[in-house]
C-alpha positions as CSV (number, residue, x, y, z in Angstrom):
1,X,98.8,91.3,50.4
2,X,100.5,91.2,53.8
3,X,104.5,90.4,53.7
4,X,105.3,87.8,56.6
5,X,107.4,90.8,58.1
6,X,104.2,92.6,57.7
7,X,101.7,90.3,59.8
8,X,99.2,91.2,62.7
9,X,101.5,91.4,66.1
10,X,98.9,88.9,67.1
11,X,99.4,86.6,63.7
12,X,102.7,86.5,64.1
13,X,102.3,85.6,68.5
14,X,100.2,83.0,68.6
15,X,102.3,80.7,67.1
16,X,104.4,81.2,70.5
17,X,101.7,81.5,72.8
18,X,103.6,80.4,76.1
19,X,107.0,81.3,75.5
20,X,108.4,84.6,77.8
21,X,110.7,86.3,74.6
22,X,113.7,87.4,76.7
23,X,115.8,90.2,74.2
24,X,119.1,89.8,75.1
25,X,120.8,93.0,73.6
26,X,119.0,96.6,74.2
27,X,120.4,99.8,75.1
28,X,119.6,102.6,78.0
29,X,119.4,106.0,76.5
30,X,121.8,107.3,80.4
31,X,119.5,109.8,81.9
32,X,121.3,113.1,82.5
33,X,121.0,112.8,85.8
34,X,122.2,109.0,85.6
35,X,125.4,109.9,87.8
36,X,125.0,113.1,89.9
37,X,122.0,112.1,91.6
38,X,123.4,108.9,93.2
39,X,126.9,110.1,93.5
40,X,128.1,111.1,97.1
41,X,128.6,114.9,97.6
42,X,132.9,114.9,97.1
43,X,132.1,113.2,93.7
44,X,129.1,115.2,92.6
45,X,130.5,117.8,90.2
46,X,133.0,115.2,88.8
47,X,130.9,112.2,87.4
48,X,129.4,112.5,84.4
49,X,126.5,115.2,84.2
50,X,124.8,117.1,81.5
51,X,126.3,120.8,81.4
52,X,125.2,123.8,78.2
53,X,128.4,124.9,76.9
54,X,128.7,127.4,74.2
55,X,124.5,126.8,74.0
56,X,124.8,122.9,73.5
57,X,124.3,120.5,76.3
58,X,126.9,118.1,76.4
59,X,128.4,115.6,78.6
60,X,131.2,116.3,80.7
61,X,132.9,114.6,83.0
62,X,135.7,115.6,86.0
63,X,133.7,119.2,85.9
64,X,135.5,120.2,83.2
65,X,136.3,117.6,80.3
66,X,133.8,117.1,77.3
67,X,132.4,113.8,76.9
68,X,130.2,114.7,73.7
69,X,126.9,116.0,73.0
70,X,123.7,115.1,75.3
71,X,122.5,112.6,72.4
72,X,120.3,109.6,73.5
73,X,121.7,107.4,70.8
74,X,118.5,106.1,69.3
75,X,116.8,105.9,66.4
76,X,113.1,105.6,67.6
77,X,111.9,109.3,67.8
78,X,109.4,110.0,70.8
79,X,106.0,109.4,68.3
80,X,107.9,105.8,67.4
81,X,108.4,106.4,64.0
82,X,111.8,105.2,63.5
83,X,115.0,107.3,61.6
84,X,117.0,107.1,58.6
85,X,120.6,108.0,58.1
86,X,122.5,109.8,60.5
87,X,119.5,112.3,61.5
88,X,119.6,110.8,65.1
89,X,123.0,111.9,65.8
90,X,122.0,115.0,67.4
91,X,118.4,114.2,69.5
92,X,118.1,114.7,73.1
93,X,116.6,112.2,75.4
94,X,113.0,114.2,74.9
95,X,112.9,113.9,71.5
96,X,113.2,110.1,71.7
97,X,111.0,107.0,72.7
98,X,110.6,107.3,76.7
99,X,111.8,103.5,77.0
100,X,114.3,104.6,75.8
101,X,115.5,106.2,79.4
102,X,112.6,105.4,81.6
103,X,111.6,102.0,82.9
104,X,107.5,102.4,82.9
105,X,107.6,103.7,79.3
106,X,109.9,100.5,78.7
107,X,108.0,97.8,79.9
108,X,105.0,99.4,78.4
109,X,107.0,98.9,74.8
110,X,107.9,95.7,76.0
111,X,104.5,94.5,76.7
112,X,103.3,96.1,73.2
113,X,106.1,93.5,71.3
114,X,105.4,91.0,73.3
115,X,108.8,90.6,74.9
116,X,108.7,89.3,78.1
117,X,112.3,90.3,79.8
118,X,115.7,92.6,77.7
119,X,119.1,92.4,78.8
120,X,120.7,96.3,78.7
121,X,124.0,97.7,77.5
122,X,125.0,101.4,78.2
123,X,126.0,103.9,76.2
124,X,128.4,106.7,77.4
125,X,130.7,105.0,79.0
126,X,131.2,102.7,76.1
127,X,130.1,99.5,75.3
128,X,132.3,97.7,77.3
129,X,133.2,100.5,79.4
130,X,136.4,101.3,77.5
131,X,135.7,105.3,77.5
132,X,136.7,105.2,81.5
133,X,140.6,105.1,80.1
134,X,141.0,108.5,80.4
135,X,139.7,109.2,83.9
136,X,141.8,109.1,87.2
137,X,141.5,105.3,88.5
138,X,139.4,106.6,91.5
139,X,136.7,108.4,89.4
140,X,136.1,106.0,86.8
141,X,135.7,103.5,89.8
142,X,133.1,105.6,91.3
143,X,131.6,106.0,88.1
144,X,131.2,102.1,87.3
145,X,129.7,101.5,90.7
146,X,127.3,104.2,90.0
147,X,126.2,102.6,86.9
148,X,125.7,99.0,88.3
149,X,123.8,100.5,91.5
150,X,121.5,102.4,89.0
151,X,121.2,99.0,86.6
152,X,120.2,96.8,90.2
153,X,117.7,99.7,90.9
154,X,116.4,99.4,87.7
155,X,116.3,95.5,87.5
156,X,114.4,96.0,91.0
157,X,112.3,98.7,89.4
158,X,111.5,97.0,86.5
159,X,109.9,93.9,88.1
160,X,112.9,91.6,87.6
161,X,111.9,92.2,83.6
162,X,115.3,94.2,82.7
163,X,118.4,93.3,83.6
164,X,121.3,95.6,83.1
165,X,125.1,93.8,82.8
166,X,127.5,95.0,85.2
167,X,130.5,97.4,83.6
168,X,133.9,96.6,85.3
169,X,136.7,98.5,86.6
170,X,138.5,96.4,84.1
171,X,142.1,98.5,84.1
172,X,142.5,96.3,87.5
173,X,141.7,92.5,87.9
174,X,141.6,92.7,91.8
175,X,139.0,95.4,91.5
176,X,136.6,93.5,88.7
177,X,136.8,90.7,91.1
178,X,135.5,92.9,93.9
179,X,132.9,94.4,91.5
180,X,131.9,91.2,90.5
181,X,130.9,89.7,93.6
182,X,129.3,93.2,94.8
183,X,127.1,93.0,91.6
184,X,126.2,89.0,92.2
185,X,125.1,90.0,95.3
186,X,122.8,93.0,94.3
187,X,121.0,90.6,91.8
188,X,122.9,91.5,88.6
189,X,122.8,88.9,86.1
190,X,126.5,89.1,84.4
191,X,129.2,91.3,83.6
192,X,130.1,93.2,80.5
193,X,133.6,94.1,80.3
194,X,136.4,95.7,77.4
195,X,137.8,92.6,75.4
196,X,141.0,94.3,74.5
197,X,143.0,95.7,77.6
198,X,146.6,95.3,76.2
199,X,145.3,98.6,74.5
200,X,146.1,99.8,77.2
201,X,149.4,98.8,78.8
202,X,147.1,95.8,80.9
203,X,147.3,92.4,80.1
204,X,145.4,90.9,77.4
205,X,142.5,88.5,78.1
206,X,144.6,85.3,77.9
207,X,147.3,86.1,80.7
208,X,146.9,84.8,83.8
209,X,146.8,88.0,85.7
210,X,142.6,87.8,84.4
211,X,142.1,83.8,86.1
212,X,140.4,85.4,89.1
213,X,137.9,87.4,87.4
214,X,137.2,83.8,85.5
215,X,137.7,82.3,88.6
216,X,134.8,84.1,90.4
217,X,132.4,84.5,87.3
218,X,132.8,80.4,87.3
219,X,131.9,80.1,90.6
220,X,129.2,82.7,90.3
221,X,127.1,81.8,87.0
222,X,128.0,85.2,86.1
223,X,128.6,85.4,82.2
224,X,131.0,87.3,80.4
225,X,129.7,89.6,77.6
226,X,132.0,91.2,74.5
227,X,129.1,93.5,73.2
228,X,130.5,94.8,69.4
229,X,132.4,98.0,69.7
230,X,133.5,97.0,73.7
231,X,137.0,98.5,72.9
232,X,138.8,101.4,72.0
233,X,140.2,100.1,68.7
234,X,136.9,98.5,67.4
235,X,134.6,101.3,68.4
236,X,135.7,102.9,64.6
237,X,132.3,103.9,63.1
238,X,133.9,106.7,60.8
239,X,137.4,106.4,60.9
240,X,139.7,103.9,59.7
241,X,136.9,101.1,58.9
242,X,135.6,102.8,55.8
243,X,137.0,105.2,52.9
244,X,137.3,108.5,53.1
245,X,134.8,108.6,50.1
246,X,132.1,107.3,51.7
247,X,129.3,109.3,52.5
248,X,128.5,109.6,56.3
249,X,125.6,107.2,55.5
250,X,127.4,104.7,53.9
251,X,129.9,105.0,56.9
252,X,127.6,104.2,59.2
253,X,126.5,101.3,57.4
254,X,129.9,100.1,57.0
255,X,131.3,101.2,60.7
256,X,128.2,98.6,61.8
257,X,128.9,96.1,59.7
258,X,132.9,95.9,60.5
259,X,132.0,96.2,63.7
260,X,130.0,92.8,63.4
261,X,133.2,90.9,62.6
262,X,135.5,92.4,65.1
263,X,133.9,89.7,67.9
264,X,135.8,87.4,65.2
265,X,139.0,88.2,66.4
266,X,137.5,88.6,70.4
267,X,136.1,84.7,70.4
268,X,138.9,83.3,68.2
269,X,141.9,84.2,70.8
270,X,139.3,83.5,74.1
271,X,139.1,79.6,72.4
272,X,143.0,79.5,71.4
273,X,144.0,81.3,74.7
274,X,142.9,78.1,76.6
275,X,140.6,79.7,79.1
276,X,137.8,77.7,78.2
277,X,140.1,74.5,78.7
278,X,140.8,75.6,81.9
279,X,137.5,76.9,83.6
280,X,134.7,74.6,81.3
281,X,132.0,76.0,83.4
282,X,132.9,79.9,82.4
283,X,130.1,81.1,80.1
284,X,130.9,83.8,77.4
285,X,128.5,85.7,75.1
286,X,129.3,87.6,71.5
287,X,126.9,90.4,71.8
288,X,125.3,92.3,68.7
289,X,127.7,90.3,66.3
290,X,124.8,88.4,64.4
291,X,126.0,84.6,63.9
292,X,126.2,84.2,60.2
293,X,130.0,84.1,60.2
294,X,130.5,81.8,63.0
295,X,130.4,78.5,60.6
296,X,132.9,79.9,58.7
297,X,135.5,80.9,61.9
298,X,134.9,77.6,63.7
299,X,135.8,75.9,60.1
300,X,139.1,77.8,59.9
301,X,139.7,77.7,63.8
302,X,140.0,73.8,63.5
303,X,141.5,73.8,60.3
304,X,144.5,75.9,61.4
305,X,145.0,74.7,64.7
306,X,145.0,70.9,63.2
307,X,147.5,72.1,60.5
308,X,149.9,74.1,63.5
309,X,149.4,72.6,66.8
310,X,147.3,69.4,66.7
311,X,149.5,68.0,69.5
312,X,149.1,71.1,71.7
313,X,148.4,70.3,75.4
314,X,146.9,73.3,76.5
315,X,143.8,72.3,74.2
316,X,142.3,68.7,74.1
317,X,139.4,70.0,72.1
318,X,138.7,71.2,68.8
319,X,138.2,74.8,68.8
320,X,134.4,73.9,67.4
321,X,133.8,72.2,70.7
322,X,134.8,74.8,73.2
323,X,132.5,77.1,71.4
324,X,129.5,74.7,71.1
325,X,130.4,74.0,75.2
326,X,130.9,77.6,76.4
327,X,130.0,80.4,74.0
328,X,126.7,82.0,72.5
329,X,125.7,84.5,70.0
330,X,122.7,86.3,69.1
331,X,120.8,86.7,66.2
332,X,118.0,89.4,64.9
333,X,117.9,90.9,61.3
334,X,119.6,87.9,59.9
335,X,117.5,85.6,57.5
336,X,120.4,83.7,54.7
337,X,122.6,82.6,56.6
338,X,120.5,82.2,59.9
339,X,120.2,78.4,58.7
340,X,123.5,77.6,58.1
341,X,124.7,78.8,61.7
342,X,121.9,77.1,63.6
343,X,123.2,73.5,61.9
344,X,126.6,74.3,62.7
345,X,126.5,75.9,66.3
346,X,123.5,74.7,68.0
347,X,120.4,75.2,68.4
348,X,121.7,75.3,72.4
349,X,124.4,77.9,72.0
350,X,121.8,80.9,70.0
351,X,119.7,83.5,71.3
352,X,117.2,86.3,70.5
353,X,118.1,90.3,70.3
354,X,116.5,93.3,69.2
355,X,119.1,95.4,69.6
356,X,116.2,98.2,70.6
357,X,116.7,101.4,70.0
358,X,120.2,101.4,68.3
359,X,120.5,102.2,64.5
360,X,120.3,98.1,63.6
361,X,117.2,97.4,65.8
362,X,114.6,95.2,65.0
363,X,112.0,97.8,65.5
364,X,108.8,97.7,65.1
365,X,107.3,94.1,65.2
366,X,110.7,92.6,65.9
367,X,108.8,89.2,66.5
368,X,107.3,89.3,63.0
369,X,110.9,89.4,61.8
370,X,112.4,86.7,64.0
371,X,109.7,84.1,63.5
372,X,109.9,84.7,59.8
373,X,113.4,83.7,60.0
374,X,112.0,80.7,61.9
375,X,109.4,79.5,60.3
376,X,109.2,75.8,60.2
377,X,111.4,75.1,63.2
378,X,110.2,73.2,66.0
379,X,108.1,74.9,69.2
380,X,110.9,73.4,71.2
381,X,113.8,75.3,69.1
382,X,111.9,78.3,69.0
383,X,111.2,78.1,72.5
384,X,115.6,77.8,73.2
385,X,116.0,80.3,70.5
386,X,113.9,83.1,72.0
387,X,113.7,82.2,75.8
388,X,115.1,79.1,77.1
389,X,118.7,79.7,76.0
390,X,118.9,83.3,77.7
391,X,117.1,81.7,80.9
392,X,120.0,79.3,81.3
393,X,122.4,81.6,80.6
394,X,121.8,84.6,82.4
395,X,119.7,83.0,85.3
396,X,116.4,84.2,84.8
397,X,113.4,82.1,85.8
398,X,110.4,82.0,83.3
């Protein structure tokens, strides 16, 4: 007999029938060519490209510096079965899914899953775009640009079905600010940015220097997204996350998880910091973290601040409400504790992810899966849950 997981795409669909699914956390598989074909002739040979040295193709950057291999990062081979372990690690782009890298082959998967509209997150240059540190300032500018130009294109391309988050140049505030507005203005949907600059001799997130960038994403509707692993401290799959013991199975299994619960930390200093209190229309999303750990923070985040600072004038909230007001999560394999974080958060404040084609993802029949975990909730809920909530967020008419 047929598990719920296990249902008809069409079983588990009709129960929807109406509702545009918009995905709010996928991945691009960069083409190799991502950079060098849209990069003006003096900066051709330095963005990223796709090189063979010593008979592997890797990435390297600034002509000369290796990035890593050519991997596309995904764990849906090009026949769409899906991989175990750490077997992906090494695949090329042709061995992979073609929606992976190419838009037609996307919206064709799309179609097939019955999602209606993904939001997409990069790859090399990091999550959040924290693997820029090392370049000069004026190439790693170049090279964000690049990326956003090719994410509108691909928006445009895509039918206004994917929407790619602009990466910022976010080692300097004046320039995100500039690239923020240049991105509004080419159609992007929000930013995606590194959530832990002091890392790097900047300012952290709570400091004034950042109040234009929240200035301008205020004014803008543009929301601010801390995808998992957006820094270089958290983005620790194998190193010191896990024992040494650990198999590089288990690692990666544990390097996920932890990185989960590093957004902890991220959305626990944004709500102390006082940044919500200050811009209340500023709109901030934990990406890939899952939400069953959220009831817990907001418990402690008012607990403490009541026991500490209950007078404090710099918040006239609990931290519970700034959350509930300002931030959103996402949610995909989760089915215990999925329950307990819609009571607590809001059924306003959740959205849907796949997290497609990334070692977590819901793949395949990731609509089987979310509508087992939300069975016996409204049309209405499951309407915000898997649409409504990302419309409103992100600006997408449905």
């Amino acid at each position: 007999m047929a598990t719920a997981h296990q249902a008809s795409p069409g079983a588990a669909r009709d129960s929807i029938a109406g509702i545009k699914v918009i995905d709010v956390d996928t991945h691009l598989s960069e083409p190799y060519d991502l950079w060098s074909s849209r990069a003006p002739a003096k900066w051709k040979e330095r963005v990223p490209q796709v090189k063979t040295i010593d008979n592997k193709r890797q990435w390297v950057i600034d002509a000369k510096t290796v990035m890593g291999p050519a991997a596309a990062v995904s764990v849906v081979r090009a026949d769409g079965a899906k991989a175990q372990g750490v077997e992906f690690f090494t695949w090329p782009l042709e061995d992979v899914h073609a929606g992976c890298h190419t838009i037609k082959p996307r919206l064709e998967f799309m179609d097939s899953e019955g999602i209606w509209a993904q939001i997409l997150y990069p790859n090399l240059l990091g999550f959040g775009g924290q693997r820029a540190a090392g370049f000069d300032p004026e190439l790693r500018l170049i090279c964000t640009q690049i990326y956003n130009d090719a994410m509108a294109e691909f928006q445009q391309e895509s039918g206004q079905r994917i929407f790619g988050m602009a990466l910022m140049p976010w080692w300097d505030v004046k320039e995100a600010v500039k690239e923020t507005i240049r991105c509004h203005k080419m159609g992007l949907k929000g930013i995606n940015t590194n959530s832990c600059p002091q890392d790097h001799g900047i300012p952290d997130l709570g400091q004034d220097y950042w109040h234009p960038l929240w200035e301008v994403c205020s004014d803008l509707g543009m929301p601010i997204n801390f995808h998992i692993g957006n820094s270089t401290e958290s983005m620790d799959f194998f190193g010191k996350s896990c024992w040494p013991s650990q198999t590089p199975e288990m690692k990666l299994a544990l390097g996920s998880t932890l990185l989960f619960l590093h957004n902890a930390g991220v959305f626990a200093n944004i709500i102390y910091s006082g940044i919500l209190e200050r811009f209340p229309k500023l709109k901030f999303v934990s990406v890939e973290s899952g939400i069953g750990w959220m009831p817990f923070l907001l418990d402690a985040l008012d607990w403490e601040f009541n026991e500490v600072d209950p007078r404090s004038k710099h918040l006239t909230m609990k931290p519970s409400d700034y959350f509930r007001r300002q931030i959103y999560a996402c949610f995909w394999f989760e089915t215990k504790a999925f329950r307990t974080a819609l009571d607590v958060i809001g059924e306003d404040n959740i959205m849907f992810e796949t997290d497609f084609p990334h070692p977590t993802c819901l793949y395949p029949k990731a609509l089987d899966h979310a509508l087992h975990t939300l069975e016996g909730l409204s049309l209405e809920t499951k309407r915000k849950l898997l649409s409504g909530n990302a419309s409103r967020v992100y600006s997408i008419p449905v």
